[in-house]
Structure formats: structure tokens, C-alpha cells
VOBA-1610 file (N, C-alpha, C; in pm, whole numbers, padded with zeros to 5 digits, always signed):
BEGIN
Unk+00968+00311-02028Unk+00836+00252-02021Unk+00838+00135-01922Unk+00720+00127-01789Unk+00758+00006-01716Unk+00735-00066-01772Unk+00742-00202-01734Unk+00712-00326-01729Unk+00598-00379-01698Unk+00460-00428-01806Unk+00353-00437-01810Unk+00275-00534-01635Unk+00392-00542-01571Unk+00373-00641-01476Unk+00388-00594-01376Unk+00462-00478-01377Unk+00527-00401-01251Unk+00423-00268-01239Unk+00347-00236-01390Unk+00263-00156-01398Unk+00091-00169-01337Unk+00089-00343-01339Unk-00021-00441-01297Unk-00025-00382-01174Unk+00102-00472-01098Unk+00083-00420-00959Unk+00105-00291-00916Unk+00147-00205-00967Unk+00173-00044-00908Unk+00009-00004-00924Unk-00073-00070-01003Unk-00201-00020-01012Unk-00300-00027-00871Unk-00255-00201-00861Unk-00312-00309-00745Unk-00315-00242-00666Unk-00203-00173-00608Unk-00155-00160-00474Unk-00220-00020-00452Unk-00182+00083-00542Unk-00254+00214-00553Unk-00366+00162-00492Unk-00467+00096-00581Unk-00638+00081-00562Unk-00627+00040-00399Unk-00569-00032-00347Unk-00562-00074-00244Unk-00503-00006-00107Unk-00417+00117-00153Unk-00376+00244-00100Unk-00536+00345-00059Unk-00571+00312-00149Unk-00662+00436-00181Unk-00821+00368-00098Unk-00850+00244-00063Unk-00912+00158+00032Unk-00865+00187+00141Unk-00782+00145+00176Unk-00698+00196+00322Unk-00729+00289+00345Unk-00708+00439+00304Unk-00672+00546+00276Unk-00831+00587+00329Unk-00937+00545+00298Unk-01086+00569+00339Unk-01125+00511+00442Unk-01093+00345+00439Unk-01137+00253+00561Unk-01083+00360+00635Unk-00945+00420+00683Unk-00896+00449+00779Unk-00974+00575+00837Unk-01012+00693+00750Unk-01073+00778+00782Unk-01190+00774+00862Unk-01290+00660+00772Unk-01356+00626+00836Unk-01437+00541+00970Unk-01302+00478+00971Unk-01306+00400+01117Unk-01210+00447+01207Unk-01112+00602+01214Unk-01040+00658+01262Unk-00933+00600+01274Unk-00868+00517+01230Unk-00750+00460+01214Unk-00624+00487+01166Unk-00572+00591+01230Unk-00424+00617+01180Unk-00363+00560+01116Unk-00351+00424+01141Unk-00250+00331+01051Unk-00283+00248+00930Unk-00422+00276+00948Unk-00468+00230+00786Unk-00446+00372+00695Unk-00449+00468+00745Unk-00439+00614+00693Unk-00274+00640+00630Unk-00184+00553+00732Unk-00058+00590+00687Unk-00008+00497+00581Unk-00069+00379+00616Unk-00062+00285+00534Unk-00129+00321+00401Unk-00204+00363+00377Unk-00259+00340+00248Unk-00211+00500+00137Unk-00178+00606+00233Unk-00088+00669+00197Unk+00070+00666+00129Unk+00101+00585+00210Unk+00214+00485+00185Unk+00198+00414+00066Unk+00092+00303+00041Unk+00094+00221-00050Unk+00060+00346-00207Unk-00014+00407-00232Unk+00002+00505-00314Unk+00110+00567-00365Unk+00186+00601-00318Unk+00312+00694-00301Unk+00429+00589-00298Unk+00428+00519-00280Unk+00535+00421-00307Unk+00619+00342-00444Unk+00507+00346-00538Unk+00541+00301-00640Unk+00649+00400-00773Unk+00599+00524-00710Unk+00644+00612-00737Unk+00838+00606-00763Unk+00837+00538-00651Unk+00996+00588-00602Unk+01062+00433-00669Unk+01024+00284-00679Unk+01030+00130-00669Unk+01046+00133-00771Unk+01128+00063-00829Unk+01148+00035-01033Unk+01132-00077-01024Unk+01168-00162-00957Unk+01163-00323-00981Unk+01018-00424-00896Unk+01041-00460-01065Unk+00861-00558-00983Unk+00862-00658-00846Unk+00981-00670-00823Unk+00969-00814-00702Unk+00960-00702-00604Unk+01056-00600-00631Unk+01045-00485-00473Unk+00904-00425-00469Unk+00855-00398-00571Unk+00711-00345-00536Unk+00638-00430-00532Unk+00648-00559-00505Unk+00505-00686-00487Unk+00576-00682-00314Unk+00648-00687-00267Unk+00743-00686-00156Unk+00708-00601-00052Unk+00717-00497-00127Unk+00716-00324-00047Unk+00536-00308-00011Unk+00478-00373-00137Unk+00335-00363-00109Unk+00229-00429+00018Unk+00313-00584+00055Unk+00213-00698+00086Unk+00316-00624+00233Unk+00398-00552+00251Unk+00483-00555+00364Unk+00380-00404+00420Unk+00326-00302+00322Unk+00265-00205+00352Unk+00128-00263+00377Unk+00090-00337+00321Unk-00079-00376+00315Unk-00085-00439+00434Unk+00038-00537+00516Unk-00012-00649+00618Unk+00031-00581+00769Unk+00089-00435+00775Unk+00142-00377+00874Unk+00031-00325+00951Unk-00083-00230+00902Unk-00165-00175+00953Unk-00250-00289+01046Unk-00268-00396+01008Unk-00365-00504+01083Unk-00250-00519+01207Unk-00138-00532+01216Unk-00039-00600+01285Unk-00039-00504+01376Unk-00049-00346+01374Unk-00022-00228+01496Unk-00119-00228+01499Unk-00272-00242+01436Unk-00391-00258+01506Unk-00434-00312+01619Unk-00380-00473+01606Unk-00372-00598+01681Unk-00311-00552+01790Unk-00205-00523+01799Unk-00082-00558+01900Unk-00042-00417+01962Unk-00092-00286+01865Unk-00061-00201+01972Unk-00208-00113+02022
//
């Protein structure tokens, strides 16, 4: 059974996968698309809460960054 905290955020991040996951479609954005694919599917595999608050803010803040810069 997880950890009511690790379950918090595996939720967070999903909901926030699944935002991405549309913004991207809809503004044609590959990398919000991979990203938010990513953030979904990730929690999956992560047992520990610091790696999935980690793995998340590192998936959530990437798509703006190859937006920007590439």
C-alpha cells in the first residue's frame, strides 16, 4: 500500500500529465505531449516520494525550457 503522500502526489502530477497531454495537442506542441505523457506514466515505475516530487517538477519544468530555447 503507498504512502498516503506519495499517493497525493502521483495523483498531482497525473492531473497535470493529463493538462499537458491536451495543452499540447492543442497548441501542437510535441513537448508538452511528451511531457505530459511522461508525467502520467511515471509514477507507475517511482516508489519513493522525494523521487516522484523530483521526477515530476523535472518533467513539468522541461517542456517550457525546449519550448523557449529550442
Amino acid at each position: 500500500m503507498p504512502e498516503p503522500l506519495n499517493l497525493f502526489f502521483s495523483i498531482v502530477f497525473g492531473m497535470l500529465g493529463v493538462a499537458y497531454s491536451m495543452y499540447g495537442k492543442r497548441q501542437g506542441d510535441f513537448y508538452f505531449i511528451l511531457a505530459g505523457i511522461g508525467l502520467v506514466c511515471y509514477t507507475f515505475v517511482v516508489d519513493s516520494t522525494a523521487a516522484v516530487i523530483w521526477v515530476g517538477v523535472v518533467l513539468a519544468v522541461i517542456p517550457f525550457i525546449l519550448s523557449r530555447y529550442l
